[in-house]
Legacy VTK file of the C-alpha trace (Angstrom):
# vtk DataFile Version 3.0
C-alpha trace
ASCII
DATASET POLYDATA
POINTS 119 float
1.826 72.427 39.794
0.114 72.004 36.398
3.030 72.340 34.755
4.614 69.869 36.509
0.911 67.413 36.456
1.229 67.956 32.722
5.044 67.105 32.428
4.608 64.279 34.718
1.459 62.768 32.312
3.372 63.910 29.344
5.970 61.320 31.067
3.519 58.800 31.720
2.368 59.157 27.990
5.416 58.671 26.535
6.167 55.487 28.622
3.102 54.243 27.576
3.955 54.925 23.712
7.216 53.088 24.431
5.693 49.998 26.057
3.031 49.556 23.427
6.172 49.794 21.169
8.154 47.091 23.281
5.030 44.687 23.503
3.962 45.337 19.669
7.927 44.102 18.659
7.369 41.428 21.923
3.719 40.337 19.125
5.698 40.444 15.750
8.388 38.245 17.646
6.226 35.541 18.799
4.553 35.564 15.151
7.350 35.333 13.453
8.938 32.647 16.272
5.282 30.439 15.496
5.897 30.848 11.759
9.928 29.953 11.949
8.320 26.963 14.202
5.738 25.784 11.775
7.796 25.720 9.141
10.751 23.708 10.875
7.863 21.309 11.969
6.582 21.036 7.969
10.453 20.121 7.226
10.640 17.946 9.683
7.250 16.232 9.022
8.834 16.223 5.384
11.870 13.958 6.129
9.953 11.737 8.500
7.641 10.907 5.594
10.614 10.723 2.845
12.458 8.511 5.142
9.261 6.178 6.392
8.547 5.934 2.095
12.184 4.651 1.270
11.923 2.420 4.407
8.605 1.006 3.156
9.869 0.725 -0.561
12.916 -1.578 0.973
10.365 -3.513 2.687
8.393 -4.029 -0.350
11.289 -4.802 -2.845
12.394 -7.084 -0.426
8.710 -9.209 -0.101
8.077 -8.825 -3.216
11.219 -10.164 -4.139
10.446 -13.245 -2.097
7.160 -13.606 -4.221
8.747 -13.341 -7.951
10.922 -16.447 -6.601
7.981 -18.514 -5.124
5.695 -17.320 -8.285
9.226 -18.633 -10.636
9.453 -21.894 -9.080
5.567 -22.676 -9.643
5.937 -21.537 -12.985
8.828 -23.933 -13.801
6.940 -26.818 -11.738
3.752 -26.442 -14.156
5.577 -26.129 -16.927
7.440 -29.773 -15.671
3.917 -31.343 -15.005
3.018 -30.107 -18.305
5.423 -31.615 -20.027
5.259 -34.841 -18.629
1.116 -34.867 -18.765
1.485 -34.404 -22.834
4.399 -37.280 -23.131
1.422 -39.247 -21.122
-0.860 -38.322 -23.984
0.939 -38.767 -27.059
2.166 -42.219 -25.596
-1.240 -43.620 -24.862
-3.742 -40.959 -26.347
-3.871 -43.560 -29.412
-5.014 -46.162 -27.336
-7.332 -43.994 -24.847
-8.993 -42.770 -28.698
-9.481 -46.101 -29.697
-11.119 -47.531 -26.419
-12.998 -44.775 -26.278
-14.404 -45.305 -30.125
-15.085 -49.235 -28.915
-16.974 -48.470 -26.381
-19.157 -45.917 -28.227
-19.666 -47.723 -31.622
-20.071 -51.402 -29.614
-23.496 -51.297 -28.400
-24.418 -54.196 -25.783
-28.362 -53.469 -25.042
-29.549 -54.009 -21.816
-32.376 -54.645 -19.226
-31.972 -52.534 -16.636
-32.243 -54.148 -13.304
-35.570 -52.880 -11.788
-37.314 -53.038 -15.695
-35.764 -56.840 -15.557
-37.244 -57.323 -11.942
-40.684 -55.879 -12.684
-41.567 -58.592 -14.953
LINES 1 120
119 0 1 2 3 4 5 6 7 8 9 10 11 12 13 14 15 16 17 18 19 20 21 22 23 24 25 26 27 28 29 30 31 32 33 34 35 36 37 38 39 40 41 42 43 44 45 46 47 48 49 50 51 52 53 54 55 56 57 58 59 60 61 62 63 64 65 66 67 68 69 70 71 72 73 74 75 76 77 78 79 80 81 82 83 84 85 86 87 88 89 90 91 92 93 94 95 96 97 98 99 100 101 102 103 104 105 106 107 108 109 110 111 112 113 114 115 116 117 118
């Protein structure tokens, strides 16, 4: 009977051997499965983001777009208001100058009201 106890462990052994076999190929699988996964995932993540940056670039062409005209137009009205505020002055700045040196060089002294009421 030890003969057949030790072909019978031998047996058992061997099955052993050949599931540690199956579950070390069943371990490399899975790692290799989680690392195929991951880097599927990182592509995917990758396209997402390439995609959600061209989407945002539209976006920002597009309102920024809307703000070159709006900053255009004030730009031409200034330059309109400009224009007609210097014909305004070299029409009348003569005049203004001249007022202006009257006023200055003709001096009219006066009491001032509470000096004037104090006495």
């Amino acid at each position: 009977m030890s003969a057949q106890n030790s072909a019978g462990i031998q047996t058992l052994l061997d099955a052993e051997r050949e599931a540690q076999k199956i579950v070390q190929k069943a371990r490399e699988y899975r790692t290799k499965r989680v690392k195929d996964a991951r880097s599927e995932a990182q592509k995917e993540i990758e396209e997402y983001r390439n995609q959600k940056e061209e989407e945002f670039k539209k976006f920002e062409s597009e309102q920024t777009g809307g703000n070159k005209k709006a900053e255009e137009d004030a730009n031409r009205d200034t330059e309109a208001k400009l224009k007609d505020i210097k014909a305004a002055g070299s029409k009348s700045g003569d005049k203004v100058v001249e007022e202006l040196l009257k006023i200055v060089t003709e001096v009219k002294p006066e009491v001032p009201q509470r000096v004037a009421a104090q006495s």
